[in-house]
C-alpha positions as a Markdown table, in Angstrom:
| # | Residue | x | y | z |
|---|---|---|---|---|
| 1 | Unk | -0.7 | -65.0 | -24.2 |
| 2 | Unk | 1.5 | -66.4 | -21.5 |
| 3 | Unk | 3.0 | -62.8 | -20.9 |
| 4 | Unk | -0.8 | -61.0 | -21.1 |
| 5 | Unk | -1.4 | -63.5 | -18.3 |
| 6 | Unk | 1.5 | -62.4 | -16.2 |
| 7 | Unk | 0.1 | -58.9 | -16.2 |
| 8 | Unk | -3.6 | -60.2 | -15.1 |
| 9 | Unk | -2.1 | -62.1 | -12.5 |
| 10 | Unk | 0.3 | -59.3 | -11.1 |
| 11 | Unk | -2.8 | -56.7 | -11.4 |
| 12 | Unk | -5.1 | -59.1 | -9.8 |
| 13 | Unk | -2.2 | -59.7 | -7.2 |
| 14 | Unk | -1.9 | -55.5 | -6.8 |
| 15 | Unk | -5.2 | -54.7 | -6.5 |
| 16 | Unk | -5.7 | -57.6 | -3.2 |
| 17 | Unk | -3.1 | -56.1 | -1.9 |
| 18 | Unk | -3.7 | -52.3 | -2.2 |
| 19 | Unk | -4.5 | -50.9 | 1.2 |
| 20 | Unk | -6.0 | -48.1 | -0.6 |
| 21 | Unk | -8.7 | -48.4 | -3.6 |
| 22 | Unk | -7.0 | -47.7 | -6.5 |
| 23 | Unk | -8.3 | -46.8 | -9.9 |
| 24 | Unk | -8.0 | -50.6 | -12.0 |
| 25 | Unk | -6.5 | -48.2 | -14.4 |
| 26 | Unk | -3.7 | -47.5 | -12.2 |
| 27 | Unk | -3.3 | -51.1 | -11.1 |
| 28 | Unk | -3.0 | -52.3 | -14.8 |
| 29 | Unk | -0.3 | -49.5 | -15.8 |
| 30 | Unk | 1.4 | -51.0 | -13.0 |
| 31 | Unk | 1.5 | -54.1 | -13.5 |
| 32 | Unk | 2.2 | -53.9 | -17.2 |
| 33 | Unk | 4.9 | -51.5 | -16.3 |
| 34 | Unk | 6.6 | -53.9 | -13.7 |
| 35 | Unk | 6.1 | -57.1 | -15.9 |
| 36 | Unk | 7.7 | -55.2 | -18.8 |
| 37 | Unk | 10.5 | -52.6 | -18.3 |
| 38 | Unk | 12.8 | -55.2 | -16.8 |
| 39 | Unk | 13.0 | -57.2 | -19.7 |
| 40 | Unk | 13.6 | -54.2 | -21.8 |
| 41 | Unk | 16.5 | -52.4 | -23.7 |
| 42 | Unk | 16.6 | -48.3 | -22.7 |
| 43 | Unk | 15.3 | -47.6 | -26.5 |
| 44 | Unk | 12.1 | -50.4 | -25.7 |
| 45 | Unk | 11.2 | -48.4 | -22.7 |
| 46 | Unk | 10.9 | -45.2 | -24.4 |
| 47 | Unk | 8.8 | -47.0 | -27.3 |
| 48 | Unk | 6.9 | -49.0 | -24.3 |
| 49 | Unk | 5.6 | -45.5 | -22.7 |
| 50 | Unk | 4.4 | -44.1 | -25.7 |
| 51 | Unk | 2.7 | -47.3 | -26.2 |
| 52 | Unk | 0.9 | -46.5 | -23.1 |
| 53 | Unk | 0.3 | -43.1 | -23.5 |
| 54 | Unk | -1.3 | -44.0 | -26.7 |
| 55 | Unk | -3.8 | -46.4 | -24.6 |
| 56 | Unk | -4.4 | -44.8 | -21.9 |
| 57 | Unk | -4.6 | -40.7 | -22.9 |
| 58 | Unk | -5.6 | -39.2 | -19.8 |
| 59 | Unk | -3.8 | -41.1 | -17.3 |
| 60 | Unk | -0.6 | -39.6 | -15.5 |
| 61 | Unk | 1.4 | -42.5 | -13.6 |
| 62 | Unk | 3.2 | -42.4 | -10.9 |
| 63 | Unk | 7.1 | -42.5 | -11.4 |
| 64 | Unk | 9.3 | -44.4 | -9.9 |
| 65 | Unk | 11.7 | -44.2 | -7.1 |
| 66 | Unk | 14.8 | -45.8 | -7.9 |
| 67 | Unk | 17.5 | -44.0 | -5.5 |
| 68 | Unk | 17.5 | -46.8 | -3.1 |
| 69 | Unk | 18.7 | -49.0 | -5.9 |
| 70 | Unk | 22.5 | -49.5 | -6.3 |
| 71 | Unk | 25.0 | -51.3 | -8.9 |
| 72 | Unk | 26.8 | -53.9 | -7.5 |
| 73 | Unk | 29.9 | -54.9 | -9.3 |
């Protein structure tokens, strides 16, 4: 429950701050997705966006840009 929360809190968070009007769709997948996938293992993300697909059939999300991201070591 405490993670399902997270997600509510982040969408709720996403959608006050959208500039735009977003589909609540959208700003769900989101936040699911950014609550999630860094806490995941590369074979958990793949499972994860299946997952989604499953739930939500006719929805195409955005990807995202990670080329300003670097490894620091």
């Amino acid at each position: 429950m405490r993670s399902m929360k997270s997600v509510l809190v982040m969408a709720g968070n996403l959608k006050k701050a959208a500039e735009i009007a977003l589909v609540e769709e959208s700003i769900l997948i989101r936040a699911m997705r950014e609550c999630n996938i860094p806490k995941f293992l590369e074979n958990d993300i793949t499972l994860f966006t299946a997952i989604v697909k499953d739930l939500f059939p006719n929805f195409v999300p955005m990807e995202i840009d990670n080329s300003e991201l670097s490894v620091q070591v």
